[in-house]
N, C-alpha and C positions, 0 to 999 in steps of 0.2 A: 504494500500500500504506500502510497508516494503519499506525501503531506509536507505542505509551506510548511517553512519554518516562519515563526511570527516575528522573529528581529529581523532577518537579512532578507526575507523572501524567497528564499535560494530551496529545490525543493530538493528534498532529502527521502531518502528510501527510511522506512521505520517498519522495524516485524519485530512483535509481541509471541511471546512463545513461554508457555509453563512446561516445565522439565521436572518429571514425579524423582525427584533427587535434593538433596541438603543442599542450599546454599554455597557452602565451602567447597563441597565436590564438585559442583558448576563451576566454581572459579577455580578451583586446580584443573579439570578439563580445559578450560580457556587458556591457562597460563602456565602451564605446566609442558614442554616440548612435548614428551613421551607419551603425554596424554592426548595433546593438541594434534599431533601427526596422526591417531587412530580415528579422528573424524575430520578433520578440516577438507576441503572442499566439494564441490558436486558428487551427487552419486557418480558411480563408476572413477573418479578421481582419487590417486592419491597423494600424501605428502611426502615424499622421501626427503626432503630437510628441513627445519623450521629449526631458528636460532635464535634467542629473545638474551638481550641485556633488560628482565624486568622492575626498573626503577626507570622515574623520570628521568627523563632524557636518555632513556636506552633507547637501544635502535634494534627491530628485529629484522631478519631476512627468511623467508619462503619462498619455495616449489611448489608450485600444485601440477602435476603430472596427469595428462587428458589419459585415455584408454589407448591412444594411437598413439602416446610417448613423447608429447611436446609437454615440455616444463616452461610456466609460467611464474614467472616469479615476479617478487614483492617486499616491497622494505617498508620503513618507517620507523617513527619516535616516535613514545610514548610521552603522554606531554600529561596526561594528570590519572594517579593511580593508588585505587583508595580500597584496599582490600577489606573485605572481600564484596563490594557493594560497587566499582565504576573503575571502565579501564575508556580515559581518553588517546587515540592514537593518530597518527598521520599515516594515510595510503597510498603509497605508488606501486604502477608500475618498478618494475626494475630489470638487471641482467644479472647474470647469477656472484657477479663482485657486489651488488649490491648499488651499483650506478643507475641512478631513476633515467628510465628511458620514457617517452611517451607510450600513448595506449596502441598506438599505430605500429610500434612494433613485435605485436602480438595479433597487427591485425585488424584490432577494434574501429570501428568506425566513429565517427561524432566528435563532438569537441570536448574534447575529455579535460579537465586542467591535468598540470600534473601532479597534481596531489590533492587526497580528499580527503574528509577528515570520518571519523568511527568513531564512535561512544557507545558504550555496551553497561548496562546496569545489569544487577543483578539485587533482586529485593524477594525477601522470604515472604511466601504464599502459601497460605494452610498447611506447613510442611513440605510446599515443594520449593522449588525457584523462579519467581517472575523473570527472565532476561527480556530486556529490550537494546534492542540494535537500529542504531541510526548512523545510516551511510550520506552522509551530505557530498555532495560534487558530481555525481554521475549523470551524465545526460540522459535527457529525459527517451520517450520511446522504448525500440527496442534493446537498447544495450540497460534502460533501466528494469526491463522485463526478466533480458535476463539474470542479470546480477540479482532481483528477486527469486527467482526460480535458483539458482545457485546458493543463493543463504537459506532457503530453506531445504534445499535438499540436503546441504550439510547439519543443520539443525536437525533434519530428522535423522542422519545420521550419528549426531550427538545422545539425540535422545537414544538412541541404541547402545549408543559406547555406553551409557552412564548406567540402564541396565545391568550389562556385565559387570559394571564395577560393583552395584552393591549388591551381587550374589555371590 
């Protein structure tokens, strides 16, 4: 679901998702490499790297690896991180040194800036975990359809990894 944001106007991707797992185990999934590699991106995708300095002003680097074997990759800094309740971060494109390249070379079409920004809460819900994800910068259309469709298929992804953890 696409929604203004009410300060900038700028519209931002926002998906609302309860995860039946403790709060704290949400944010170790999220923040955690070991964990974060067993669900991060699209179905059929996986992560064979993911690297996090997690304190502000860390910088992370990711893979996400298609089924036909192109790796797309991803950097950023974390710019405010408040455990276990909000991780804010900055999202590029990248190349696998971690040099933000634009969206164009991966392909993407549209006016991508190069860099967007992510905020991801995490608020305890009857015992489970409220996450909410807000992707600001992504143009709008199809490249925001799919970036929806890709954060949820990893979210239902998640919601599977999180399963196995607490049995």
């Amino acid at each position: 679901m696409a929604e203004k944001n009410q300060n900038t106007g700028e519209q931002e991707l926002v998906i609302t998702r309860i995860f039946d797992a403790p709060r704290e185990l949400v944010w170790k999934a999220w923040t955690e490499p070991e964990h974060l590699m067993q669900w991060w991106g699209p179905r059929d995708f996986t992560t064979p790297v993911y690297k996090i300095d997690l304190r502000v002003g860390g910088v992370y680097l990711s893979s996400m690896r298609s089924p036909e074997g192109q790796d797309y990759w991803s950097t950023g800094t974390l710019r405010e991180l408040v455990e276990p309740e909000r991780i804010v971060y900055t999202d590029s494109f990248s190349d696998a040194e971690g040099n933000i390249v634009p969206a164009s070379h991966y392909g993407m079409n549209g006016e991508w800036p190069l860099e967007l920004l992510v905020t991801v809460t995490f608020e305890e819900h009857e015992g489970k975990t409220r996450l909410t994800l807000r992707h600001a910068g992504i143009p709008a259309g199809e490249n925001r359809d799919s970036a929806e469709d890709g954060w949820n298929e990893s979210f239902d992804k998640l919601a599977e990894y999180l399963m196995e953890l607490k049995s």
